[in-house]
N, C-alpha and C positions, 0 to 999 in steps of 0.2 A: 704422693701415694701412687700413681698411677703413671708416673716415673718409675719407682721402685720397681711394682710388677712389670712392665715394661722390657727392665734392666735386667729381669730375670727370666722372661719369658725368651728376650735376646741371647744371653748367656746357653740357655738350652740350645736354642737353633742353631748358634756358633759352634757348641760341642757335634750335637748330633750331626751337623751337615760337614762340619770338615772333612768328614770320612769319604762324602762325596764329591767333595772338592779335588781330594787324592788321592781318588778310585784308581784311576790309571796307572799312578805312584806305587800305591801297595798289592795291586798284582805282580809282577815282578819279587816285590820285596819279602811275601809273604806268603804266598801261590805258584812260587817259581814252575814255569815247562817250557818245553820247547816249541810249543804254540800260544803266541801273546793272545789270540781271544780265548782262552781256555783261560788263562790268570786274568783275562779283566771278567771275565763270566764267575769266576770264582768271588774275586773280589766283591762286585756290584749283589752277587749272592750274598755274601756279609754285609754290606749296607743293607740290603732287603732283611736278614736275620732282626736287626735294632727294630724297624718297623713291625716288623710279625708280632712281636711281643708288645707292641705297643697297646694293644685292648688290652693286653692280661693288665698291665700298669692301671689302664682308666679304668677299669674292672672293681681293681683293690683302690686306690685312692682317691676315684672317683666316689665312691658308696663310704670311703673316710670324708669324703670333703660335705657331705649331705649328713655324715653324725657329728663331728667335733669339728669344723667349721673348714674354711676356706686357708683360710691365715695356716695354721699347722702342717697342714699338706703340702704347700708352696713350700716352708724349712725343708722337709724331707726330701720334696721330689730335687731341688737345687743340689742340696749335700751330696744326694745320688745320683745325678751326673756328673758336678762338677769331680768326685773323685773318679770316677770311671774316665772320664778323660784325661786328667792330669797321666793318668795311669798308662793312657795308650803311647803317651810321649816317651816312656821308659820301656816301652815292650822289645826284647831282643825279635831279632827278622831271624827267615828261615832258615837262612844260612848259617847262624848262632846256637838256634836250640832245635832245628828240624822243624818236627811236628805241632813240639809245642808252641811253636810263635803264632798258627793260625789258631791253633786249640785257644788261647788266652786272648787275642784280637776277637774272637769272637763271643767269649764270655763275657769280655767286657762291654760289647755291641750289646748283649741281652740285659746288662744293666742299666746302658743308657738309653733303651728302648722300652723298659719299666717308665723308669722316667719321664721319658717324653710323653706316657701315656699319663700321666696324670697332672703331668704341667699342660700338656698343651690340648684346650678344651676347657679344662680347668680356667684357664687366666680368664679366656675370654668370660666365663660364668661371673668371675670377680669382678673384670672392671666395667662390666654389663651392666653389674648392678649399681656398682659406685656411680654410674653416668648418669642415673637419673631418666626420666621419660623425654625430653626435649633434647634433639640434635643426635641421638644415641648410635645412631650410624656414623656417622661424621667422626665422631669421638672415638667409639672402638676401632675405628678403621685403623688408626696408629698403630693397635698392637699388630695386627697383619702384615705391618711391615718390621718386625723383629724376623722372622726368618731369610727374607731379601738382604737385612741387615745384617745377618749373621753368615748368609754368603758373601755378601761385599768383604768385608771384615775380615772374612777366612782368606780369600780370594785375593786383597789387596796386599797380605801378609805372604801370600807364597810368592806374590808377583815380584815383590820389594825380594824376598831370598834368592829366588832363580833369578835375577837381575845384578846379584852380590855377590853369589856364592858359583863357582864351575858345578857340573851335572853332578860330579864326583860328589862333591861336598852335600850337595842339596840329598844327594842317594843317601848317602852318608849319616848327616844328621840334620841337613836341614831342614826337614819334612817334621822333624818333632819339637819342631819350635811353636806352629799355632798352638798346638797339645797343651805343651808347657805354659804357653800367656793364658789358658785357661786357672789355672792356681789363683794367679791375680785379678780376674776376671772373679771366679767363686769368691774371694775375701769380700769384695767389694759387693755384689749382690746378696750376700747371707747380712749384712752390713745394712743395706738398704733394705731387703723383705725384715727383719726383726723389728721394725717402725711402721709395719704395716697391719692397720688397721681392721677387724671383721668388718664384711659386710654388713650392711644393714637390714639386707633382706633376711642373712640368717641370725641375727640377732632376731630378729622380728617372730623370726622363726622357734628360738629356744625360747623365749618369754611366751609365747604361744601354745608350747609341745607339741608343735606339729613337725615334726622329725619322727622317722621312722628308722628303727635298726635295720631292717632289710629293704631296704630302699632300690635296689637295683634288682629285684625279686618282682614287686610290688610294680616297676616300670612294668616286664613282662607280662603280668597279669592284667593289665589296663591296656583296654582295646585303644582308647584312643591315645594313648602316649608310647603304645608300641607300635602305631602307623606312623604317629609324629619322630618316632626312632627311623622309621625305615624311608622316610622321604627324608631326612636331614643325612643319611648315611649312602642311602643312591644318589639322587638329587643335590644334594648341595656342598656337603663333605667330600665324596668320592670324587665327583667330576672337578670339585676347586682344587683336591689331589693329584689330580691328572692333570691338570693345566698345569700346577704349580712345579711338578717333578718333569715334565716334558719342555716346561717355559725357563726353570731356571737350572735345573740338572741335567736334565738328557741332553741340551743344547748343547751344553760344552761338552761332552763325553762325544755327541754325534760330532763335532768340528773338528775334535782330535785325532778319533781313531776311524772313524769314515773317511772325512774330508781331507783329513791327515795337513790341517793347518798348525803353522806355531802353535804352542802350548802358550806361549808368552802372549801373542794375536788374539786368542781367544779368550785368555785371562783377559785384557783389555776389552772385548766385546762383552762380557759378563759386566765385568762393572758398570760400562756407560749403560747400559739396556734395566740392568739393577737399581741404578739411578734414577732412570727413567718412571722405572714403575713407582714409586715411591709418591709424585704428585699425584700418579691416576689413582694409587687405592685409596686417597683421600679426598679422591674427588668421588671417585665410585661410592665411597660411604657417605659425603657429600649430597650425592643424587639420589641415594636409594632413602635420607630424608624426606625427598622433597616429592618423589614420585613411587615408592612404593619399592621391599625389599624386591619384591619377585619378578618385576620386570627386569629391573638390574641384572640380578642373577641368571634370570632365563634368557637374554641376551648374552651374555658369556658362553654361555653351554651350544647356543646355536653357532655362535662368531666359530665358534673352537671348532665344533663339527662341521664346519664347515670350512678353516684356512689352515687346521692343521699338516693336511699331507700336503698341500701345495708349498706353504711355507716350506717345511724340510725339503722339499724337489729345487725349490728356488737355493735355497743354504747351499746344497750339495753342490747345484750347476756353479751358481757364485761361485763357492769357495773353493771350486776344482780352476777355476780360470784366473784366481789373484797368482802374482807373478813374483810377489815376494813379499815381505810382514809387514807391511802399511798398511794402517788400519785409514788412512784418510786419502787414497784412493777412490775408483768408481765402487769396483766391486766392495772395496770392503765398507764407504756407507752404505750399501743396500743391504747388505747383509745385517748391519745396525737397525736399519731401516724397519730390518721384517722380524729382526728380533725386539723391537721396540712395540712393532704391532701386537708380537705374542704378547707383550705384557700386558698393554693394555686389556685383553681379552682375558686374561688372569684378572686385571685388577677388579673388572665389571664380575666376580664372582667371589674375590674373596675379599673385599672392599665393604659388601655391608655382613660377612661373614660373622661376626664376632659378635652382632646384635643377634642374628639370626639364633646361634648356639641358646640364646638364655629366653630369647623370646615364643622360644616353639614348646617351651615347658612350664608346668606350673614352678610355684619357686621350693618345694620342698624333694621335688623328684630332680630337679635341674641339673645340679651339677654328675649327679650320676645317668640319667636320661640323654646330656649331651657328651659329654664325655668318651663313652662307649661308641656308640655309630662315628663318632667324628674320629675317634682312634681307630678305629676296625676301617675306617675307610682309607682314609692317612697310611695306616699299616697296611693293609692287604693289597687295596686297590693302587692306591700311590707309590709306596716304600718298593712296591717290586718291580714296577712300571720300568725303571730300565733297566732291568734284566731281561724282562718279559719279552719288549722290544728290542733287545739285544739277541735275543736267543734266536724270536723269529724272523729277526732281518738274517742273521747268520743259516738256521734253517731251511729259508725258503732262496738264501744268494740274493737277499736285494738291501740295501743301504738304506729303503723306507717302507718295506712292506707290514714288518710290526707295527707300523704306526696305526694299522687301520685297529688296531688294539682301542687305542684313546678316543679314535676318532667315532668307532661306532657307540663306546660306554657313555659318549657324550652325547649325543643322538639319542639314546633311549634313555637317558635322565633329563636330555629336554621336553622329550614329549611325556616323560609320566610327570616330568615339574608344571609342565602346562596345565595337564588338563586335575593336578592333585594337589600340588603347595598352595597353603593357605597362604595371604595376605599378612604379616605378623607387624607393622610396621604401625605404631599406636596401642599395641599391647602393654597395659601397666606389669610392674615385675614384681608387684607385693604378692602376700601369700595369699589374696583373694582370688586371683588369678584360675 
């Protein structure tokens, strides 16, 4: 069971982040000018489109998943991405239809950004609950690593094409081949969620009548589950958005078109670093057992505001002085080195993440209570973050000055997490709660 959601929670992050896997790929292809930061500005504005939309998604199937259950929302939200991506594999480029190839790249962004807004937030409410009250950190930290895993996956799949195929071929067609293994990726996930079990919290729930029709109404109106909205959506949502799109996305976009290393170089540093984080967010969930969600987490948000801009200064110096694509040189393990550090600084935040989401709500308001802030921050704060950072390193002429973007949101979600987040770590998830 918890394989299945898992396989489908993965399946999403593999669709939605391929886009930013090939951010760099589909400016040119689909954005074409005579100035390449204007099509990747363009492009990473389309990646940021999927995200924006992502609250309206947890908005509408978040407030489905709180009436007619958990189970039915996961069919839908799966079906509606895995077909929006198959779809981007078949999209004619601008050179084909003009206008219309970003017009329809971008429509279908706004499908798979529905989507994402009700799978993701959603799962973690699911197997939050399946987990029971002993270890529950430890346990959900798994699902946190379906997105790292849907970048490797993306990641390891271009590396393997541009490794095969001349630039030609890869411009050509090879770029719509991850798209394409999404089809068989969807069979097999709709395959596994149709075996998937209701919760028991909402069963607990319909035998009870304690479901409400306007439930996402109802969070609003309640003082204290729309403070507990606005600290999981500054504090713990936004700022593990910002680690996560500057720790596993902006990295590679900064090493390519900043640092101007291989594309091939940096595909390889993604993966090992990807790798890496995988034991820390289960150690991070691990810890945040044994010692309490909020320290964990508010040790991420300080590490971050604090090695972010140094990190990218080091990346930059590094990788302007490697002398050719050797990833196991000086320069290029330090570079390893300090992208391995970002993760771990990631995984101390979004490692006991997924407890967090179900534990900061009663169980009838949950999955629409967490839902919303977790996508509105993902979307807004995260999903635009590199553009954001793009625009203003281009803006202001510096290669890291947007970074003080991340650097300062995380600095003022550590000090309101300080002195505001409750302790949620021993909270039961029945409807007494």
């Amino acid at each position: 069971m918890a394989i299945a959601a898992c396989f489908g929670t993965f399946l999403e992050w593999y669709d939605f982040l391929t886009f930013a896997t090939l951010a760099v790929v589909f400016g040119p292809l689909f954005f074409p000018s005579s100035d390449p930061n204007t099509g990747l500005l363009a492009s990473l504005a389309t990646f940021g489109v999927g995200m924006v939309v992502r609250p309206i998604g947890s908005a509408l199937f978040g407030s489905m998943g709180d009436r007619i259950g958990r189970k039915p929302v996961f069919m839908i939200t799966i079906a509606l991405m895995g077909i929006a991506t198959v779809s981007v594999g078949f999209l004619p480029t601008y050179a084909q239809t003009g206008i219309w190839a970003p017009i329809l790249l971008v429509s279908l962004r706004l499908l798979q950004g529905l989507s994402a807004g009700g799978e993701i937030g959603g799962s973690a409410v699911y197997l939050t609950e399946h987990a029971g009250d002993t270890n529950r950190g430890f346990k959900t930290s798994f699902l946190q690593l379906m997105g790292p895993l849907g970048i490797l996956v993306s990641t390891l799949q271009i590396t393997l094409l541009r490794s095969n195929l001349s630039p030609e071929e890869f411009l050509s067609w090879g770029w719509r081949v991850p798209f394409w293994v999404s089809l068989g990726l969807l069979i097999i996930a709709i395959q596994a969620r149709r075996a998937l079990e209701e919760t028991p919290v909402f069963l607990e729930l319909s035998s009870s009548n304690q479901k409400t029709e306007s439930q996402l109404v109802h969070n609003f109106k309640d003082p204290e589950i729309r403070k507990r909205m606005f600290l999981l959506f500054f504090c713990v949502s936004s700022s593990g958005a910002i680690l996560f799109f500057c720790v596993q996305v902006y990295t590679s976009i900064f090493l390519k078109t900043e640092v101007k290393l291989p594309a091939e170089l940096v595909d390889m540093l993604t993966i090992y670093s990807t790798l890496a984080l995988f034991p820390l967010t289960i150690f991070a969930g691990w810890l945040s057992d044994k010692i309490g969600r909020k320290p964990v987490i508010l040790s991420g948000l300080v590490l971050g505001a604090i090695f972010i801009q140094p990190a990218f200064y080091f990346l930059g110096t590094l990788g302007k002085s490697i002398s050719n694509s050797n990833l196991f040189n000086t320069e290029g393990m330090l570079i390893l080195g300090i992208l391995i550090g970002l993760s771990a600084i990631l995984a101390l935040v979004v490692g006991p993440q997924s407890a967090v989401l179900a534990e900061f709500f009663p169980a009838k308001s949950r999955n629409s209570a967490a839902t919303l802030p977790h996508n509105l921050a993902a979307g807004w704060i995260g999903g635009l973050l590199p553009f954001i950072v793009a625009w203003l390193n281009q803006t202001l002429n510096s290669s890291t000055a947007g970074l003080w973007y991340p650097t300062l949101f995380l600095m003022a979600g550590a000090i309101i997490g300080i002195i505001y987040i409750p302790e949620t770590l021993g909270n039961k998830l029945g409807i007494k709660i």
